[in-house]
C-alpha positions in Angstrom: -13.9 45.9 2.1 -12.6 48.4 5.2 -12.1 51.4 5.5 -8.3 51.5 5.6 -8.3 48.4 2.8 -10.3 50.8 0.5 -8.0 54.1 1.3 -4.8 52.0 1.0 -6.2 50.5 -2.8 -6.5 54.2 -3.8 -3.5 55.4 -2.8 -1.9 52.9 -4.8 -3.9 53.6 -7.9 -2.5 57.5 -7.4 0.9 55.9 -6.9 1.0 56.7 -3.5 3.0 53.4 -2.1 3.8 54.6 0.9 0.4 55.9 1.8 -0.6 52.5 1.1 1.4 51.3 3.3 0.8 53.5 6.3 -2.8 52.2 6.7 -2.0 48.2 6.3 1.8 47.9 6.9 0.8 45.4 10.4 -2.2 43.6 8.9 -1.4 40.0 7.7 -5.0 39.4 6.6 -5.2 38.4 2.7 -6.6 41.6 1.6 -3.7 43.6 3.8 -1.2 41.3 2.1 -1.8 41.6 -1.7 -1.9 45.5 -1.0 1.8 45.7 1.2 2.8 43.4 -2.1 2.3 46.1 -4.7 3.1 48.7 -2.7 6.3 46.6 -2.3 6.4 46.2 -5.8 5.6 49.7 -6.6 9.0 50.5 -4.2 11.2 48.4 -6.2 11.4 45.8 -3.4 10.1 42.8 -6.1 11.5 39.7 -4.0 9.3 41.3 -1.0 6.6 41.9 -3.1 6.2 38.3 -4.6 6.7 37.0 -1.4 3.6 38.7 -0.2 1.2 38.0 -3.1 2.1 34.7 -2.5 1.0 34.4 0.4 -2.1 36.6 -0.3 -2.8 34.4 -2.8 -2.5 31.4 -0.1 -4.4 33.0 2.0 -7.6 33.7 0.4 -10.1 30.6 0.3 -11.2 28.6 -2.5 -14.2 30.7 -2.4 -12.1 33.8 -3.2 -10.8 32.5 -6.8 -11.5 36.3 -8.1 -9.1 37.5 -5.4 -6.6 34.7 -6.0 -6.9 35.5 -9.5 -6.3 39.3 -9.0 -3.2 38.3 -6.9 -2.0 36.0 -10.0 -1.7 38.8 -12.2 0.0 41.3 -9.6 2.9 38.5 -9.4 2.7 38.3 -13.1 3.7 41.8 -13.3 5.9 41.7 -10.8 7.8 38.7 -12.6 7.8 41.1 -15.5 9.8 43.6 -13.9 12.5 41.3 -12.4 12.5 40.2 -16.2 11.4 36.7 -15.3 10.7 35.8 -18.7 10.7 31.5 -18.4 8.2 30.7 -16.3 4.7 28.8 -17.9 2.2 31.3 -18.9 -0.7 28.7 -18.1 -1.3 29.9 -14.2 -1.9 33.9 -16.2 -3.9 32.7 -18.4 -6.0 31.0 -16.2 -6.8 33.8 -14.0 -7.4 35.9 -17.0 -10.0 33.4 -17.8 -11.5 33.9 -14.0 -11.3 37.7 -13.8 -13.5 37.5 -17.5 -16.1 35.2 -15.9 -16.5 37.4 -12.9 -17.0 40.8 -14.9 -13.3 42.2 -14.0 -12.9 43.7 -17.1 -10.0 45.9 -16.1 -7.6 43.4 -14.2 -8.4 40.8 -17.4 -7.2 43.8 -19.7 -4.6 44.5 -17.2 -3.3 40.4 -17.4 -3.3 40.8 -20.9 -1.3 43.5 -20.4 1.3 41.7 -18.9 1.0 39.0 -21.5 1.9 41.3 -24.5 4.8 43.5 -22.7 6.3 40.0 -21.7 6.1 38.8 -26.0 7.5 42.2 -26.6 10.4 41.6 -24.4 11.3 38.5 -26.0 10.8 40.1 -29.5 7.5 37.8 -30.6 5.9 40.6 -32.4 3.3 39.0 -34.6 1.6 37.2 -31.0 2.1 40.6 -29.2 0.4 42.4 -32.1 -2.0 40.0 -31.6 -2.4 40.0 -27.9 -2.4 43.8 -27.7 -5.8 43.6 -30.7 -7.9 42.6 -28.2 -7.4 45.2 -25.7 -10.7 47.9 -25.7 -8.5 51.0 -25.1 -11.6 53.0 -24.0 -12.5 51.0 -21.0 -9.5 51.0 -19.6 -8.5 53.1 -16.5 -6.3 56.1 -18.0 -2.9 54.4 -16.1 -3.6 50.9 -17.7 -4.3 53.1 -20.9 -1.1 54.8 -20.9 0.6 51.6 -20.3 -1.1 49.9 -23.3 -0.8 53.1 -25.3 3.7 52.3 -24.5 3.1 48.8 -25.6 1.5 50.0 -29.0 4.0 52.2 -29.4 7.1 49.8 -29.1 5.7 47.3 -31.0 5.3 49.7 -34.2 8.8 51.1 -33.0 10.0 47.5 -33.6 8.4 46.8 -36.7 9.8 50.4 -38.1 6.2 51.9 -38.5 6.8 55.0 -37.6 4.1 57.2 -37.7 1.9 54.9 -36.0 4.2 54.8 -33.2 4.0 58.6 -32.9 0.8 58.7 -32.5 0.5 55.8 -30.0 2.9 57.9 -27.5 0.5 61.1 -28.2 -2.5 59.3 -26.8 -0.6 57.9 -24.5 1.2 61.2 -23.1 -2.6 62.0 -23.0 -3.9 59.6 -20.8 -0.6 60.0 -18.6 -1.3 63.3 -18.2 -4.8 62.5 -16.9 -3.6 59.6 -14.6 -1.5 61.9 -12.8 1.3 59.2 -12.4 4.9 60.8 -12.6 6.5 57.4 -13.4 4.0 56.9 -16.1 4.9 61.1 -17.3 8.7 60.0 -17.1 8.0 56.5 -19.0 6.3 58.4 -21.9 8.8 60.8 -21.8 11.7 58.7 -22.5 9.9 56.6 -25.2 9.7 60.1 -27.2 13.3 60.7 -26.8 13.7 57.2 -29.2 12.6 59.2 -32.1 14.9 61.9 -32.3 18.1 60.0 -31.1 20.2 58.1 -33.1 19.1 54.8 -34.4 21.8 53.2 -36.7 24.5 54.8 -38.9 25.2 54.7 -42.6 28.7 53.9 -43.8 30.4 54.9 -46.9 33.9 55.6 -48.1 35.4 57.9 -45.7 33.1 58.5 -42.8 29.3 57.8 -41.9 26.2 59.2 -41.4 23.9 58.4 -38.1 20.2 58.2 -38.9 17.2 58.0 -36.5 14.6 55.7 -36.9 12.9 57.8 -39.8 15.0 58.0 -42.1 16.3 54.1 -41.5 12.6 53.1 -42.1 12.7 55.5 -45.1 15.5 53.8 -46.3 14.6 50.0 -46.0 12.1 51.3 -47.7 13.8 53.0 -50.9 15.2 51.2 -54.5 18.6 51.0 -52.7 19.9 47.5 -51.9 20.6 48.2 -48.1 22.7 45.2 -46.0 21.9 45.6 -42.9 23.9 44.9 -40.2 21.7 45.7 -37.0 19.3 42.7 -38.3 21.7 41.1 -40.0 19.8 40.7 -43.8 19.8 42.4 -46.7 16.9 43.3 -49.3 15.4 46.3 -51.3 12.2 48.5 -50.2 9.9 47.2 -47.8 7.5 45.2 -50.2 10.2 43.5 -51.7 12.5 40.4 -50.7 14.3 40.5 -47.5 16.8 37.8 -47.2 17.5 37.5 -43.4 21.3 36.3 -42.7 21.0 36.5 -38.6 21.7 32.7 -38.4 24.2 33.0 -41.5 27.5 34.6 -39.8 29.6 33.7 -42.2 27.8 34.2 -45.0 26.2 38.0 -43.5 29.9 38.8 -43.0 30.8 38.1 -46.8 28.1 40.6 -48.0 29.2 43.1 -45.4 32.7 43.2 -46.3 31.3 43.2 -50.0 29.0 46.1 -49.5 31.7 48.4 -47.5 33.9 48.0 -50.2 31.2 48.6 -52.8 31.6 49.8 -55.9 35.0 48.4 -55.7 36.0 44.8 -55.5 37.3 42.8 -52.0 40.6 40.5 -52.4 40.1 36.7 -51.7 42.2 37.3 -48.2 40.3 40.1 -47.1 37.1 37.8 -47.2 38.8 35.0 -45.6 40.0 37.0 -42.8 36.2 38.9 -42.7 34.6 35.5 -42.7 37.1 32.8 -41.1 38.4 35.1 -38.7 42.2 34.1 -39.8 45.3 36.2 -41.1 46.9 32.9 -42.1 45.0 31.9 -44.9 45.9 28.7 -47.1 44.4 25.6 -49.8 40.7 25.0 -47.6 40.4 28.1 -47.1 40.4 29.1 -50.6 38.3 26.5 -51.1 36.0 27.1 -48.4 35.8 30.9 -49.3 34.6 29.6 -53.2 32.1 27.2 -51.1 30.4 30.5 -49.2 30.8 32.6 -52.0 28.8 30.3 -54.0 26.1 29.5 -51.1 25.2 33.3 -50.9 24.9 33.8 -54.5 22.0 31.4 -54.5 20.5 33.4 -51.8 20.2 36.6 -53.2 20.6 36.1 -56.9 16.8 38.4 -56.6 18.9 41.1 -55.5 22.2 41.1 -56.8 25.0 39.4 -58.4 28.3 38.6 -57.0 31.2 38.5 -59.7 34.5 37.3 -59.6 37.6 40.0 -60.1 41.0 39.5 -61.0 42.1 39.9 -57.0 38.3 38.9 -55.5 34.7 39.4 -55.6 32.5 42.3 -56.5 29.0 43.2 -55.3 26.7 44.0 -58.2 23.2 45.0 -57.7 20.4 44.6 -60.1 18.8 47.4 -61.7 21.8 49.9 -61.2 20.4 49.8 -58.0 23.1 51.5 -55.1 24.4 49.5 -51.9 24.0 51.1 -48.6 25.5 49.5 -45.4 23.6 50.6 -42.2 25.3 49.7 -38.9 24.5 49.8 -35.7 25.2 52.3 -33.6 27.7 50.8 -31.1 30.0 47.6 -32.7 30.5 44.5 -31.3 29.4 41.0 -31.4 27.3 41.5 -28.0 25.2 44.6 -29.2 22.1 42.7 -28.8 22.8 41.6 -25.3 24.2 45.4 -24.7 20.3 46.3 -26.1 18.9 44.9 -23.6 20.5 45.4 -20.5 20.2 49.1 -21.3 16.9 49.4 -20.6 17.7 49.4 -16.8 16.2 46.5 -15.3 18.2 43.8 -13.7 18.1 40.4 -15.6 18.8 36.8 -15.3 21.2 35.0 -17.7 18.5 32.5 -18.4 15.8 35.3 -19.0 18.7 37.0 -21.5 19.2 33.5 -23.5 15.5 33.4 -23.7 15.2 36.7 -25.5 18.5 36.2 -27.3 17.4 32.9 -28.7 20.8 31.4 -27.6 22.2 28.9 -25.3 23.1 30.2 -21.5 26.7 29.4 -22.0 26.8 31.6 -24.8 25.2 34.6 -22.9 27.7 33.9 -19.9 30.7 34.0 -22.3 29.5 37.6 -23.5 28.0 38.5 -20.5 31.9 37.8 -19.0 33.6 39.6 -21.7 31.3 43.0 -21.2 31.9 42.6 -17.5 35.8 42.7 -18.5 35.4 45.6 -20.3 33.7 47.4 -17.8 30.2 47.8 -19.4 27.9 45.6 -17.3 27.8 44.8 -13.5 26.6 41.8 -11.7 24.8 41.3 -8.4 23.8 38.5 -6.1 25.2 35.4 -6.6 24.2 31.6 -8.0 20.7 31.4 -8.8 19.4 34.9 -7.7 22.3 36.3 -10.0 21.6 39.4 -12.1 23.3 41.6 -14.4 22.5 45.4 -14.7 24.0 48.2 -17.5 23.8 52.1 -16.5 21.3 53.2 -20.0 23.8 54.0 -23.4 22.8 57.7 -23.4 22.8 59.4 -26.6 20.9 57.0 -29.2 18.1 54.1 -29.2 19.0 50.6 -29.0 15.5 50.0 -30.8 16.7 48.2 -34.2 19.7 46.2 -31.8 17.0 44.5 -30.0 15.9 40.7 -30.7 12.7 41.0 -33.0 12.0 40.6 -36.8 11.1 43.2 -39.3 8.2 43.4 -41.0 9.3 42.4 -44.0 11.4 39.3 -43.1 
């Protein structure tokens, strides 16, 4: 390695992209290559960047599969940013594989890395808690650290474990601090702000409540028979049944109705217009409404009863037990895709429908309606299309985002 190829890596492990790029910015050799591509990367300029491992990655010989390898995982992260979420995980994994059998512990930890923060993204928490396991914390360098530190945090952030998510952002506010990296400082720094904001908000007769993520894990996991309408489920405390309703609309929207009008009754054409989306009810309906009715009483006859009144249907919960509706905190059938748009990156409809777990055309109808509204922006065009939100200040989109809870 040369002189300027050795002062242009360590300016860009100090974060120093443009002094990278003042000692190789006219060198087309491999080496010069793969560094103008992070530095790229490091700029924001990720089509440049890719471009530029790729060919770095072209341009070293067979014999140079560890820098190949190296290059792979660079353009993994890269694809990471730009939220290029479909693309085969095979060509990672096999330069993790090479980077192990050469001794490069810290860019195999690194592609690991990327690995768990790309599960995390699409809300596959049980494989990134798994991924994330085999990461040795203490040999990493203190910027990968602070990075897996983040990861360890939002994954116990999703899963409501709140304590050990505190103390994942103290360790890694730590080794931020001693990597010297003001994007990582800022990163760390916003991911502490998640506690204190916001998080959902409890409804009752004549107002609501917002909670953070405290006291919503402290009420999944209380006696109360909370319906929750962030994950769409309901259950009662965190050891105990959770039935999930997220692929139930109709029947999540019968117990919601039921649970904001609880202790009190709903009338038959309240339901039907809750759950059929009609003011117009007549005979199927009716009908249909019994049909539901009965279909979710079978679901959670662990947790509660549903009676019939003399104008509807009642929610009763076992034991005496109270009904608490938390919501999210912004409304709307596109919360979700709202979720995660806010977190500033620009992604593709097909990489949002991955995440989502729905079809494009569904994520293009929402995606058209926010854009109507005002609250998302598109840019380029065709294929190299992407859609952008400014960040929804004032509370966490944490419980809005695609995962499961622990207890489903």
């Amino acid at each position: 390695m040369d002189s300027l190829i050795a002062a242009s890596a360590r300016a860009l492990a100090a974060g120093d992209a443009l002094g990278a790029l003042k000692r190789v910015a006219l060198r087309d050799d491999p080496p010069a290559l793969a560094l103008r591509g992070i530095a790229m990367a490091q700029l924001g300029e990720h089509p440049r960047a890719r471009e530029l491992l790729r060919r770095a990655a072209r341009g070293f010989g067979a014999h140079e599969e560890l820098s190949r390898a190296r290059c792979v995982v660079a353009e993994a992260e890269v694809a990471l940013a730009v939220r290029d979420l479909g693309s085969s995980p095979r060509a990672l994994t096999a330069a993790l594989v090479t980077l192990e059998a050469h001794g490069d512990h810290a860019n195999a930890l690194q592609a690991r890395l990327i690995a768990a923060r790309k599960l995390l993204l699409l809300g596959r928490l049980d494989e990134a808690e798994a991924t994330l396991t085999q990461l040795d914390g203490h040999s990493l360098p203190p910027s990968l650290a602070a990075v897996a530190e983040l990861a360890v945090a939002e994954l116990a952030l999703r899963s409501l474990r709140i304590e050990p998510a505190r103390a994942a952002l103290a360790r890694a506010h730590e080794v931020a601090g001693r990597a010297r990296v003001p994007a990582l400082l800022a990163e760390v720094a916003e991911a502490l702000t998640a506690l204190e904001r916001p998080a959902a908000r409890r409804l009752f007769a004549g107002g609501e409540q917002t909670l953070r993520l405290d006291e919503v894990a402290a009420l999944l996991a209380s006696d109360a028979l909370v319906v929750d309408a962030c994950r769409r489920g309901l259950g009662v405390g965190a050891d105990n049944a959770w039935q999930p309703l997220a692929r139930r609309p109709v029947l999540f929207s019968l117990v919601r109705a039921l649970a904001e009008a609880w202790p009190g009754d709903v009338d038959r054409e309240a339901l039907i217009a809750a759950a059929f989306n009609t003011r117009h009810p007549d005979e199927t309906h009716r009908a249909r409404l019994r049909v539901e009715i009965g279909r979710l009483r079978a679901l959670v006859t662990e947790l509660a009863q549903i009676e019939a009144t003399a104008h509807g249907f009642v929610l009763k919960p076992l034991a005496e037990r109270t009904v608490v509706l938390l919501a999210p905190p912004i409304d709307g059938e596109q919360a979700s895709l709202a979720a995660l748009l806010a977190d500033g990156a620009a992604w593709s409809t097909s990489a949002l429908a991955l995440a989502l777990g729905d079809s494009q055309r569904t994520v293009q109808r929402a995606l058209a309606e926010l854009e109507a509204a005002g609250r998302v922006r598109s840019i380029g065009r065709a294929r190299t299309q992407r859609w952008l939100s400014p960040p929804l200040a004032g509370f966490t989109t944490i419980l809005l985002l695609p995962a499961s809870l622990q207890m489903e």
